[in-house]
N, C-alpha and C positions, 0 to 999 in steps of 0.2 A: 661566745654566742649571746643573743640576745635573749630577755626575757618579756614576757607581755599577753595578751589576751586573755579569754575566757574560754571557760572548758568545765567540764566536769572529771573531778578525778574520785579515785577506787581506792577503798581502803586495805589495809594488810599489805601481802606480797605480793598481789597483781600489778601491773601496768594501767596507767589508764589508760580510759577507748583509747584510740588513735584516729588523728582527725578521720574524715571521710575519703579525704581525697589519697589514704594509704591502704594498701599499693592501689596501684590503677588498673585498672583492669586488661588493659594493653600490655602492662609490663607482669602482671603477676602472671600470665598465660601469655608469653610472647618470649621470643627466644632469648632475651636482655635476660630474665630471672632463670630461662634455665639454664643458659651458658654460667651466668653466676654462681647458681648451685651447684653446677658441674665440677668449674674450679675450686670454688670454696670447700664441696663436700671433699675433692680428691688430695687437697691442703691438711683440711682438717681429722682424715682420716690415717692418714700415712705417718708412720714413724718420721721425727723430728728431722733426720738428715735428710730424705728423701721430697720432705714438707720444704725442707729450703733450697732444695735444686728447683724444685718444678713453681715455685714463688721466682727464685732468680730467674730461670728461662722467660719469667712474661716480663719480667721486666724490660726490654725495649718494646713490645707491643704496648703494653698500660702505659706505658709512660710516654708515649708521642703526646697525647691533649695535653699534660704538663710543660714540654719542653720551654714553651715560650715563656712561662708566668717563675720557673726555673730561671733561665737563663737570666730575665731581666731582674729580676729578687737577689738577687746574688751577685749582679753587678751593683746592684742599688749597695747593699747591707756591706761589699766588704767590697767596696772602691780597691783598695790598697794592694789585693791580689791579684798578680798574673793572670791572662786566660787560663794557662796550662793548671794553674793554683784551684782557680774556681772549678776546672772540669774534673779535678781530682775531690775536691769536694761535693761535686754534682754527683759520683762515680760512688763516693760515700754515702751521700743520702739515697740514691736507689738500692744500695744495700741495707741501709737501714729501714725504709718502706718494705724491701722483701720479707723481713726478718719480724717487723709489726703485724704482716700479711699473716706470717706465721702465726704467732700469735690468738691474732683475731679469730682463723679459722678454728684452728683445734681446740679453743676456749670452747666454743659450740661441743665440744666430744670428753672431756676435761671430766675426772669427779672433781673433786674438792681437793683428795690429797695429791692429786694431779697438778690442780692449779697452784700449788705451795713449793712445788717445785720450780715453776715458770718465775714466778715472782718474789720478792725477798719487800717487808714494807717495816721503813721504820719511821721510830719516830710515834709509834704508836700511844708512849705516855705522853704524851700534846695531847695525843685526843681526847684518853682516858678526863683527864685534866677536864679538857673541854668539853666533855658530857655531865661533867659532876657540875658545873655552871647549870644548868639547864633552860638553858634558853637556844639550844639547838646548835647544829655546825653544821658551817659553811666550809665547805670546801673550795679554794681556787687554783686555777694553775693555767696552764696552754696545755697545744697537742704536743705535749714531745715524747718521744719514746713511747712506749704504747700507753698510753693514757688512763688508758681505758681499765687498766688492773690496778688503779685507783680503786674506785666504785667496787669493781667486782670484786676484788680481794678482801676488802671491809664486809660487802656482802658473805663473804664466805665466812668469812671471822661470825657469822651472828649480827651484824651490826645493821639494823633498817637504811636503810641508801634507797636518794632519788639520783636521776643521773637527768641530765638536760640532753635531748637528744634534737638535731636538726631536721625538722616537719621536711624542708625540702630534702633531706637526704635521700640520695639513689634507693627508692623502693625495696629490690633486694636486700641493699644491705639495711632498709630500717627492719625489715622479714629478721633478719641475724639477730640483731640487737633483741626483737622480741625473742627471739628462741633464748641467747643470752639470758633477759631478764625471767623468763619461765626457769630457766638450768640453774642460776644462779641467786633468783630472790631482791633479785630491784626493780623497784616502780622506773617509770619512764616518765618523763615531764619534756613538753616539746614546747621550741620555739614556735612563738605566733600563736599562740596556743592558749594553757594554764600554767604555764610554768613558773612565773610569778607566785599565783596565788597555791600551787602546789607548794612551793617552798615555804610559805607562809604556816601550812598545815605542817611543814616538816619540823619547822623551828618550835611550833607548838607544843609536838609530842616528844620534842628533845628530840630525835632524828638529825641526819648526815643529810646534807642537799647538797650536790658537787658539779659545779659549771665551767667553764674554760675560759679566759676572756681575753683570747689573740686572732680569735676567726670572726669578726661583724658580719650577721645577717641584714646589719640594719642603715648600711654606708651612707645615708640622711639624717641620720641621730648621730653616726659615729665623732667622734674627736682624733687630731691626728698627733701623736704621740713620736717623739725621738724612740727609735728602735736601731741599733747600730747606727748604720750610714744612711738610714734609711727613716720613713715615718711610719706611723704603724697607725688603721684606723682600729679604733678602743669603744666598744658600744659603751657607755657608762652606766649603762642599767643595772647592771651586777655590783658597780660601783652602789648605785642608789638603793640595792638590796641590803646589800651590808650594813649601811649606813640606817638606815629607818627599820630595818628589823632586830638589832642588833644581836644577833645570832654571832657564837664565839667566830671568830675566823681563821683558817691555818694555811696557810701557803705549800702546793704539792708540786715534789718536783719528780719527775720521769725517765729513767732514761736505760738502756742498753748497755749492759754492762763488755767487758772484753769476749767472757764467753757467752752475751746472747742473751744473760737472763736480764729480765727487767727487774730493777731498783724501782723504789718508791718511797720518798722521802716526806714526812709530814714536818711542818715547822708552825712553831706560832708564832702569828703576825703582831705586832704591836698597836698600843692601842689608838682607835681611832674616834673620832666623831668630833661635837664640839670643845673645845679646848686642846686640838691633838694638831701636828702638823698633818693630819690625814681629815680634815673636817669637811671637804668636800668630794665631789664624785671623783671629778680632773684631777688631785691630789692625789685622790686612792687609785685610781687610776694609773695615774705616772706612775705610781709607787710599784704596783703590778707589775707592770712595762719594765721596769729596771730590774725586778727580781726575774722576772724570765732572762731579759740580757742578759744578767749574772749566771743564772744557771746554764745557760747555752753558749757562754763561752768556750765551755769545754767539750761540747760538742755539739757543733750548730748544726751538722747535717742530721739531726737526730729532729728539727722542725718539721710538720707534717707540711704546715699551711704552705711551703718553701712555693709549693707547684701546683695549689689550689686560692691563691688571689694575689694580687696584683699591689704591689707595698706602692708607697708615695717618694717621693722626691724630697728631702726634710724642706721644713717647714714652720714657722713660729704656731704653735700648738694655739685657737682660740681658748676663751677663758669659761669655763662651764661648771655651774656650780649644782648642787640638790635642790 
């Protein structure tokens, strides 16, 4: 996601405001937010087996507006497989969207030693490491696997966390996220927003700031990036945070283990800036780009974005510097 604008944010454990235009009033009183909470609450409420029936059953209804941006991302990224290949992979990533579903709901219902069971995070002496620096961390990664118990798990550990969340996201679910960040003790920093100058504050007080950079809000800024068979647009902005704030950086990766729990892996990234083969946005950028590929080798149907945007055709990547 991208970062940028002006805002005001809240200090300590609160969120800040949230633009104005969240939720809308159409949808916070209109049947979209109750049907949501409907599902969500009956997800989030229900013992764990019964949480992944009723997430599987919606999965052919939720998943018709994806089918198209599915089918064609996946001929894009893995040319080399069969139809029969790719709809077994397709057949994968809606179970694995079921099982994130899972997830996301019952975090809302969750204590703490609740959520230590859902998730496993290593890697935690990177970060130890990268507090004793103090000049703050940065967190990056994609959406793979539920993402999301990044943030929140550091959060539960004690640790101050901001989390970048998307100003257009479905109303409802930005409603979750804030229950989320009330349950759990993370600020929220929104694209188009403060989110910039939120992480600025973060890196300040030594604090975790955690962004994602495989989903571009901003497809006019973006650069198109080798992604398997495919291009990938890369907002560089997060690139350009890293780079001029020089906050430690550590690379997160996500994903679904065999029985379901979510892994969470911290790694430290190498150094970058001037004198580094990572000296510009496009560099660190790539760089990003490849560590996702690498990570999603081993399980690509574990990508959120598969069936929420639209990849590119490859493409000789322009040249774009800080």
């Amino acid at each position: 996601m991208g970062l940028g604008g002006t805002g005001t944010s809240q200090r300590g454990r609160e969120s800040v405001t949230p633009p104005k235009s969240y939720p809308s009033a159409e949808v916070k009183h209109g049947p979209g937010r109750l049907l949501f909470r409907s599902i969500f609450g009956a997800i989030g409420r229900s013992p764990e087996p019964l949480a992944r029936l009723i997430s599987t059953l919606l999965n052919p209804l939720v998943s018709l507006p994806t089918r198209r941006p599915r089918s064609t991302n996946l001929q894009l990224m893995f040319p080399g497989l069969t139809p029969s290949e790719r709809a077994a992979l397709d057949k994968r990533h809606q179970q694995y969207i079921a099982l994130m579903r899972v997830h996301i709901a019952r975090a809302a219902h969750f204590s703490g030693e609740e959520a230590l069971r859902t998730a496993q995070v290593n890697g935690q002496e990177h970060l130890q490491d990268a507090l004793k620096q103090k000049r703050g961390v940065l967190l990056v990664g994609g959406h793979v696997g539920t993402w999301w118990h990044c943030p929140g798990m550091l959060a539960v550990f004690g640790h101050p966390v901001s989390i970048v969340v998307n100003s257009d996201l479905f109303p409802p679910m930005l409603e979750h996220m804030h229950r989320l960040s009330d349950r759990y003790g993370f600020r929220i920093a929104y694209t188009k927003h403060d989110a910039y100058q939120q992480a600025k504050e973060a890196f300040a007080r030594n604090e975790i700031f955690s962004v994602t950079m495989d989903f571009s809000i901003r497809p006019e800024r973006s650069i198109r990036l080798p992604f398997f068979g495919a291009s990938l647009p890369v907002d560089p902005g997060i690139a350009m945070l890293a780079l001029r704030q020089r906050a430690v950086v550590l690379w997160v990766d996500c994903h679904h283990d065999a029985q379901g729990r979510s892994i969470v892996t911290l790694s430290p990234e190498p150094p970058l800036g001037r004198g580094t083969p990572l000296a510009s946005s496009e560099q660190l950028s790539r760089h990003w780009v490849g560590r996702l590929q690498r990570d999603l080798e081993a399980h690509p149907e574990q990508w959120w974005p598969m069936g929420f945007l639209f990849l590119d055709r490859p493409v000789q990547p322009e040249s774009t510097s800080c």
